[in-house]
PyMOL Python script that loads the backbone (N, CA, C, O; Angstrom):
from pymol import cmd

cmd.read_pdbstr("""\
ATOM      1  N   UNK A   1      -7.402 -59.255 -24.310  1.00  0.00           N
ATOM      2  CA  UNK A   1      -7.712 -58.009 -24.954  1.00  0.00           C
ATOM      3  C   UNK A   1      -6.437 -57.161 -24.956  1.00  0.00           C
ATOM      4  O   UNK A   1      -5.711 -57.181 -23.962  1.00  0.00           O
ATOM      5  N   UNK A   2      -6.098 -56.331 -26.147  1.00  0.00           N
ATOM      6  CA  UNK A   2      -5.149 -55.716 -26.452  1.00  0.00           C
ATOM      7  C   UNK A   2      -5.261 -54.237 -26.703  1.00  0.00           C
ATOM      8  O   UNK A   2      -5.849 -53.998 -27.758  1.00  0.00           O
ATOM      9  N   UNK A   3      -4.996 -53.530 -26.256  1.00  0.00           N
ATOM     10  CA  UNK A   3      -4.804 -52.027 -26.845  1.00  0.00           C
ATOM     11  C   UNK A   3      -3.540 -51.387 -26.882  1.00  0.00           C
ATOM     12  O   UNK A   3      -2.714 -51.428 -25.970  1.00  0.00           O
ATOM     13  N   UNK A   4      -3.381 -50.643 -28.240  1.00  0.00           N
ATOM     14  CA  UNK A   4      -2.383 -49.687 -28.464  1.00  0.00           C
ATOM     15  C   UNK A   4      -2.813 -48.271 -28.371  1.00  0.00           C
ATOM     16  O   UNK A   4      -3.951 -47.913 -28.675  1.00  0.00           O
ATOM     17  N   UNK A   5      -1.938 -47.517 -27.971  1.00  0.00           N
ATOM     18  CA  UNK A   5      -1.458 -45.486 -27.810  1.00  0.00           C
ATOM     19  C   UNK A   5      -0.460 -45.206 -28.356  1.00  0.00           C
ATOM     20  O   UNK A   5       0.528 -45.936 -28.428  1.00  0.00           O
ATOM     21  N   UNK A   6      -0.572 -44.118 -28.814  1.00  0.00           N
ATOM     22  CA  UNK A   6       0.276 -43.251 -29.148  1.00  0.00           C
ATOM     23  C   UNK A   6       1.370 -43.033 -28.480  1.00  0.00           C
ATOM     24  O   UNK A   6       2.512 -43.051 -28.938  1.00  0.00           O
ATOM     25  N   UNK A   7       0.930 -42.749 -27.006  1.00  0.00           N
ATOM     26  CA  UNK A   7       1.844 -42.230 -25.999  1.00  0.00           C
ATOM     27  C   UNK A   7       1.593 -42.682 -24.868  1.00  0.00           C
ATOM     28  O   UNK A   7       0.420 -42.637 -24.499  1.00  0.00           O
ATOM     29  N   UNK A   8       2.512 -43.197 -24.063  1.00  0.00           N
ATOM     30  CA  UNK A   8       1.871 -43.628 -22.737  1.00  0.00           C
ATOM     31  C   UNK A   8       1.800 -42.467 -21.934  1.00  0.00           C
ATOM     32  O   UNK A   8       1.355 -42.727 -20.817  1.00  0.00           O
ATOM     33  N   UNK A   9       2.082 -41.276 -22.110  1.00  0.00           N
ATOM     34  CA  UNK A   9       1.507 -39.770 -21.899  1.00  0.00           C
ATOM     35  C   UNK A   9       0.255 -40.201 -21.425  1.00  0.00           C
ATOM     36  O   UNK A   9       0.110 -40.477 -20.234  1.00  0.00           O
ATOM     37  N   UNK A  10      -0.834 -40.303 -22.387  1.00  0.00           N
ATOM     38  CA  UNK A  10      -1.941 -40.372 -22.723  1.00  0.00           C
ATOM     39  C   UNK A  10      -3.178 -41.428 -21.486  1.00  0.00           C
ATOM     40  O   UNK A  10      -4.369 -41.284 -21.211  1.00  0.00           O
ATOM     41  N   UNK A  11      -1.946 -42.598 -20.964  1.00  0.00           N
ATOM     42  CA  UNK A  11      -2.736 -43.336 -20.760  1.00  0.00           C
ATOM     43  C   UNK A  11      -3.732 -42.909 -19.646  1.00  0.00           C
ATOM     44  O   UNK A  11      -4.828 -43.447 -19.804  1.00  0.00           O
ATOM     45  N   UNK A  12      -3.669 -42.229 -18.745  1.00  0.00           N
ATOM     46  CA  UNK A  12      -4.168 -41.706 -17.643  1.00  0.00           C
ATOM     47  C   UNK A  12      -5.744 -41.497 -18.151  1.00  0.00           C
ATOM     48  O   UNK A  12      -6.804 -41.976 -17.748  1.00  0.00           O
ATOM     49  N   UNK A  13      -5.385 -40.488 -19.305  1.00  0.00           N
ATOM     50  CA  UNK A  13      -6.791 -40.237 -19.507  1.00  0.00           C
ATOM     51  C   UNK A  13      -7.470 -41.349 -20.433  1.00  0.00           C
ATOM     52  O   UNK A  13      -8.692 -41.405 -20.571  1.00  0.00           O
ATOM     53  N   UNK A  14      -6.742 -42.071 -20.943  1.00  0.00           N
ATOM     54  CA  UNK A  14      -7.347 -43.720 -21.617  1.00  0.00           C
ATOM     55  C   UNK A  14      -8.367 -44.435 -20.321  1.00  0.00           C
ATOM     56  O   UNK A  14      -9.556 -44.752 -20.361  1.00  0.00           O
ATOM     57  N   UNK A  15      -7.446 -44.523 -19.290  1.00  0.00           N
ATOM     58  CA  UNK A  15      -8.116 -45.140 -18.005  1.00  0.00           C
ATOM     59  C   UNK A  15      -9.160 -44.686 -17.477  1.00  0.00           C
ATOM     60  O   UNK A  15      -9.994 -45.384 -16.902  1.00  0.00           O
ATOM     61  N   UNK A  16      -9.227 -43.261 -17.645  1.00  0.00           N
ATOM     62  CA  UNK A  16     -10.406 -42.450 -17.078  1.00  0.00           C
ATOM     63  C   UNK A  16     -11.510 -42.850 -18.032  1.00  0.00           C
ATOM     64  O   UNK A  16     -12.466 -43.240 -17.362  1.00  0.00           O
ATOM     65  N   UNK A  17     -11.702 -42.896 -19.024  1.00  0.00           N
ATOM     66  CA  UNK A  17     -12.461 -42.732 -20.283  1.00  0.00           C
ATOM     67  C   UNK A  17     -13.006 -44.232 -20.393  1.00  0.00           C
ATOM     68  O   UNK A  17     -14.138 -44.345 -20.864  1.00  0.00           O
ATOM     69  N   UNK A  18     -12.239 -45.559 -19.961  1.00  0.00           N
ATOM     70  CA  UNK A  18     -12.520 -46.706 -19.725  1.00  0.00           C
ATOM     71  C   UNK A  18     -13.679 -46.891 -18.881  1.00  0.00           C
ATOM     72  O   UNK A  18     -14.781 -47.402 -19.078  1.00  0.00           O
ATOM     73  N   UNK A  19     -13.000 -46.208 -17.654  1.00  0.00           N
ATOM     74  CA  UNK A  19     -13.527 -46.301 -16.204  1.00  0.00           C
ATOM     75  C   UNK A  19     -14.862 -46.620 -16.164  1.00  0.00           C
ATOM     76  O   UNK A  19     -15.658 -47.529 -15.928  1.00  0.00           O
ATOM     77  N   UNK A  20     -14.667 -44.497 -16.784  1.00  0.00           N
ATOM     78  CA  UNK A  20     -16.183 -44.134 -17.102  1.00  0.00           C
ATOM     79  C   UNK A  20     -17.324 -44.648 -18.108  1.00  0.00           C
ATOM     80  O   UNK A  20     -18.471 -44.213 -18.006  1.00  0.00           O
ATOM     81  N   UNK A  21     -16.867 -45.844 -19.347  1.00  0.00           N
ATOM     82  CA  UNK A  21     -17.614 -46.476 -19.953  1.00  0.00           C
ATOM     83  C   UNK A  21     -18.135 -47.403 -19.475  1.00  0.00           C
ATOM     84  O   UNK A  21     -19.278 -47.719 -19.805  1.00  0.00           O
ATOM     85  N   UNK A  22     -17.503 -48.008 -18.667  1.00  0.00           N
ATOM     86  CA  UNK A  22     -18.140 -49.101 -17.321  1.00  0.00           C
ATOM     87  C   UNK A  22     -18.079 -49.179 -16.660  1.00  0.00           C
ATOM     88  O   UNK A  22     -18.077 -50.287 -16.123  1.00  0.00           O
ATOM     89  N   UNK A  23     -17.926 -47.648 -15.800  1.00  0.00           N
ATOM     90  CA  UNK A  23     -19.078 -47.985 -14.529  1.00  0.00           C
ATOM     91  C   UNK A  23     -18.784 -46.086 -14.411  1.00  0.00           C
ATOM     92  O   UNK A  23     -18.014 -45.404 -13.734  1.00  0.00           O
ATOM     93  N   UNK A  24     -19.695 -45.808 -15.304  1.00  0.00           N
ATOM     94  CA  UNK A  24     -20.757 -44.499 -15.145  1.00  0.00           C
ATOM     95  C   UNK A  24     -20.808 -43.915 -14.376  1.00  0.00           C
ATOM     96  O   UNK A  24     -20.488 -42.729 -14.457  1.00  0.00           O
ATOM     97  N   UNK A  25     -21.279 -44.532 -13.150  1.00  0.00           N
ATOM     98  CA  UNK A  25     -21.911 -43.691 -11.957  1.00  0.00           C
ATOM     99  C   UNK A  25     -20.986 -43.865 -10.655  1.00  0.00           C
ATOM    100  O   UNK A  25     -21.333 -43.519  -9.526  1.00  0.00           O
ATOM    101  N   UNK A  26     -19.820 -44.424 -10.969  1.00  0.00           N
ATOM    102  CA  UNK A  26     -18.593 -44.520  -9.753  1.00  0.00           C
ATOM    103  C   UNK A  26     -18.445 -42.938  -9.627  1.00  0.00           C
ATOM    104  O   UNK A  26     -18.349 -42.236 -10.634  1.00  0.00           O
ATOM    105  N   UNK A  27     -18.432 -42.381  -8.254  1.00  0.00           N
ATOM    106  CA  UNK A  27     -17.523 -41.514  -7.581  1.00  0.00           C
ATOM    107  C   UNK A  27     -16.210 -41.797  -7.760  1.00  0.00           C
ATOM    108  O   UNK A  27     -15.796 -42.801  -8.340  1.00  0.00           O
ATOM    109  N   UNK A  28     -15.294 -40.629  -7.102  1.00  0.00           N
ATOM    110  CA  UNK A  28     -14.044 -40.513  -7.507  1.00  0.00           C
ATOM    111  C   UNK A  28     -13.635 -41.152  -6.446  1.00  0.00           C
ATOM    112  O   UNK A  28     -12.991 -42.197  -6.537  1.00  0.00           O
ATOM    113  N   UNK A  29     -14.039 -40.471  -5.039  1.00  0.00           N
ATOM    114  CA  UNK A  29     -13.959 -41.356  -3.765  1.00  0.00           C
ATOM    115  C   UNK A  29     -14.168 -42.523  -3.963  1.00  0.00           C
ATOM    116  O   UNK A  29     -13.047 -42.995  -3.775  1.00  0.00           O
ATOM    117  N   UNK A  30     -15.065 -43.670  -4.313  1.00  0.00           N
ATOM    118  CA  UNK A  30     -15.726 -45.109  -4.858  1.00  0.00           C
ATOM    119  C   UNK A  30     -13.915 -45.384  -5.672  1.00  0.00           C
ATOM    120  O   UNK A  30     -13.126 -46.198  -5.192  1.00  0.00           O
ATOM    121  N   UNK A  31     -13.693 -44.799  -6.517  1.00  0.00           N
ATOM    122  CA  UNK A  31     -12.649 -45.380  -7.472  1.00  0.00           C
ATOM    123  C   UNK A  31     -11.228 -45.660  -6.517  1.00  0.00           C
ATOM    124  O   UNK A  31     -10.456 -46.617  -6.450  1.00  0.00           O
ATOM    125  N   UNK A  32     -11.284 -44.455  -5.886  1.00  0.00           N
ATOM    126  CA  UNK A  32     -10.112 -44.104  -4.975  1.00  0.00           C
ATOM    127  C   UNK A  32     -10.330 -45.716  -4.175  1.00  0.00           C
ATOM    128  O   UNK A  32      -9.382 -46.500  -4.126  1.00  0.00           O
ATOM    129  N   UNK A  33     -11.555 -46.026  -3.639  1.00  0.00           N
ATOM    130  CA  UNK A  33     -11.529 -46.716  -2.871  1.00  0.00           C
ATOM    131  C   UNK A  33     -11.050 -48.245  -3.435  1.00  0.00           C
ATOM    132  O   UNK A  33     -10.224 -48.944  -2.847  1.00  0.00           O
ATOM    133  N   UNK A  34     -11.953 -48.740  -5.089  1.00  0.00           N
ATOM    134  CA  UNK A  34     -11.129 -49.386  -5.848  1.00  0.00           C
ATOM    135  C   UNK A  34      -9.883 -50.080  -5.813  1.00  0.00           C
ATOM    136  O   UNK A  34      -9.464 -51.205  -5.539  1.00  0.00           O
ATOM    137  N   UNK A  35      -9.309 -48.600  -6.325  1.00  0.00           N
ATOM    138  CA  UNK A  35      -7.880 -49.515  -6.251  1.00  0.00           C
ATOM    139  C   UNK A  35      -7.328 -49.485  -5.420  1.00  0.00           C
ATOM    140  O   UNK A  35      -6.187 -49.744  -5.804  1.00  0.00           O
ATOM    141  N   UNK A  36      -7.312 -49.304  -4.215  1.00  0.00           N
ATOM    142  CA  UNK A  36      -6.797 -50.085  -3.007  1.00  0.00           C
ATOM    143  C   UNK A  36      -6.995 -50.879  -2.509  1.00  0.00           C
ATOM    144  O   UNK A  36      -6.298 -51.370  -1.621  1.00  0.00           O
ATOM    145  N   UNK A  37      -8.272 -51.369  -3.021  1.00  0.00           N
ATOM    146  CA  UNK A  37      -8.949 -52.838  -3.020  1.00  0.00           C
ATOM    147  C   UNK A  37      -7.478 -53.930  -3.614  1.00  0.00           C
ATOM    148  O   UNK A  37      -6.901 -54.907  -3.137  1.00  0.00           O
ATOM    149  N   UNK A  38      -7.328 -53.114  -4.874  1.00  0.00           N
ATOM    150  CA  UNK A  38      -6.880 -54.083  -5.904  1.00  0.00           C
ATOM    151  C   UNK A  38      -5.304 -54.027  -5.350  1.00  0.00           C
ATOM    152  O   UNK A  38      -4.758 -55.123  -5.227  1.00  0.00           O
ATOM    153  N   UNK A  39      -4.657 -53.032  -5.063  1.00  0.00           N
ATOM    154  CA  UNK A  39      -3.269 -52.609  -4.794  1.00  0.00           C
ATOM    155  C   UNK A  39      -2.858 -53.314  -3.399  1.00  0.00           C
ATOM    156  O   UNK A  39      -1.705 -53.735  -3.300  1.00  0.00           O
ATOM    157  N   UNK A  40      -3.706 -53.453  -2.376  1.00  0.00           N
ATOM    158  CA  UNK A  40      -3.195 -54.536  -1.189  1.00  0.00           C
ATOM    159  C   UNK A  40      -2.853 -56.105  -1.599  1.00  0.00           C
ATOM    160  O   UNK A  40      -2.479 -56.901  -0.737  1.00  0.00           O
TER     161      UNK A  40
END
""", "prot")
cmd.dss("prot")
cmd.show_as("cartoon", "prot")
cmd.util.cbc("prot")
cmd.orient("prot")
């Protein structure tokens, strides 16, 4: 899967807007917790 932006400005809130299309009901804490899952 591929996506293009305008600006990589932008992407932050691309990611947020993702996030939140699949998976809705994550806390911020829950996300936080996420990617440190993924980042170790």
């Amino acid at each position: 899967m591929y996506m293009t932006y305008p600006d990589p400005a932008a992407l932050p809130a691309i990611t947020r807007a993702i996030g939140k299309a699949y998976l809705p009901h994550m806390t911020a804490a829950q996300g936080v917790r996420l990617m440190r899952q993924f980042s170790s």
